[in-house]
C-alpha positions, 0 to 999 in steps of 0.5 A: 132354039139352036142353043136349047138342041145343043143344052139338050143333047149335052144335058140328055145326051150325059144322061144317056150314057148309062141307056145306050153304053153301059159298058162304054161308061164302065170301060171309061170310069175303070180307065179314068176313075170314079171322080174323074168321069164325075167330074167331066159328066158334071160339067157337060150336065151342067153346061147342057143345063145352062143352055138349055135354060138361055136357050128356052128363055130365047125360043120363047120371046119369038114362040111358034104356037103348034097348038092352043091347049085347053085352059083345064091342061094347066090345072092338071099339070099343076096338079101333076107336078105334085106327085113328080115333086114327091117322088122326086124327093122320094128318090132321097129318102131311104128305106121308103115304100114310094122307092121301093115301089117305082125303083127309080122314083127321080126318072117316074118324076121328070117324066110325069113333069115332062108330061105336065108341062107338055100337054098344057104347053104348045109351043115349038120350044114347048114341045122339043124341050118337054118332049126331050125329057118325056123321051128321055125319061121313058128310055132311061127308066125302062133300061134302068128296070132292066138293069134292075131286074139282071142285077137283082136289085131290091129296094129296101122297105123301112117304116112308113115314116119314111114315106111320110117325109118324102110326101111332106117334103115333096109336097113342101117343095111343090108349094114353095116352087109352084107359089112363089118360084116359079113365077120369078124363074120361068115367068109363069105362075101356076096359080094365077 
């Protein structure tokens, strides 16, 4: 579990940045450059990614049970993946509704993933690494609005084509990830 804390606070603790010291970041992208800042955030994401994964896969050969989700908690989280598969892909769409509806489409996703998987898992390892992203995704999304609405920002509308893509795409990538990945990666297959 210890590798999964240090994945965690590496993975969220770049994505924080931005939550808890805009003008730090700012300050270090203007002394260091842009590419630069991308590149060391890259590594420390991806490390952090990294251990969090090794350590998860740890944690769960010796799970400490918290508590026994009801067995209709695994159909709602699957059910719910759906909606943060399709504004996850919403995020790259440009000019939909879905986008300029929620302002940061990515965050709403992990979060209603977080939640998913959170209600219908109930070990240790469960909780801290579900309950890490639910937070984070919270935080991160409530400073991202305040910063939209200091800055003004509107997201652009285009024609409901857009929205059609992001759904067809999520959708897309919910099926092909729910039915025949994550069975193979996370050793749990959503639909039997």
């Amino acid at each position: 579990m210890t590798l999964m804390i240090l994945g965690l606070v590496l993975f969220l603790g770049s994505h924080s940045v931005r939550v808890f010291a805009d003008d730090w970041r700012t300050k270090r992208i203007a002394a260091m450059g842009e590419g630069s800042w991308k590149a060391i955030y890259s590594v420390v994401a991806i490390a952090g990614f990294v251990l969090i994964a090794w350590g998860y896969g740890e944690a769960r050969t010796a799970a400490t049970v918290l508590y026994t989700p009801p067995v209709w908690t695994k159909h709602l989280a699957a059910l719910l993946t759906l909606p943060a598969f399709i504004l996850l892909a919403a995020s790259k769409v440009s000019g939909s509704r879905i986008k300029a509806a929620v302002g940061h489409p990515m965050v709403a996703g992990v979060k209603i993933w977080a939640f998913a998987h959170l209600i219908s898992n109930g070990t240790l390892a469960d909780v801290v690494l579900f309950g890490s992203f639910v937070v984070w995704a919270v935080l991160d999304y409530a400073a991202a609005k305040r910063r939209d609405r200091a800055g003004g920002v509107r997201y652009a509308v285009g024609p409901l084509s857009r929205d059609a893509i992001a759904v067809v795409i999520g959708t897309v990538a919910w099926l092909v990830f729910a039915l025949w990945l994550h069975g193979p990666l996370i050793g749990v297959r959503p639909f039997g």
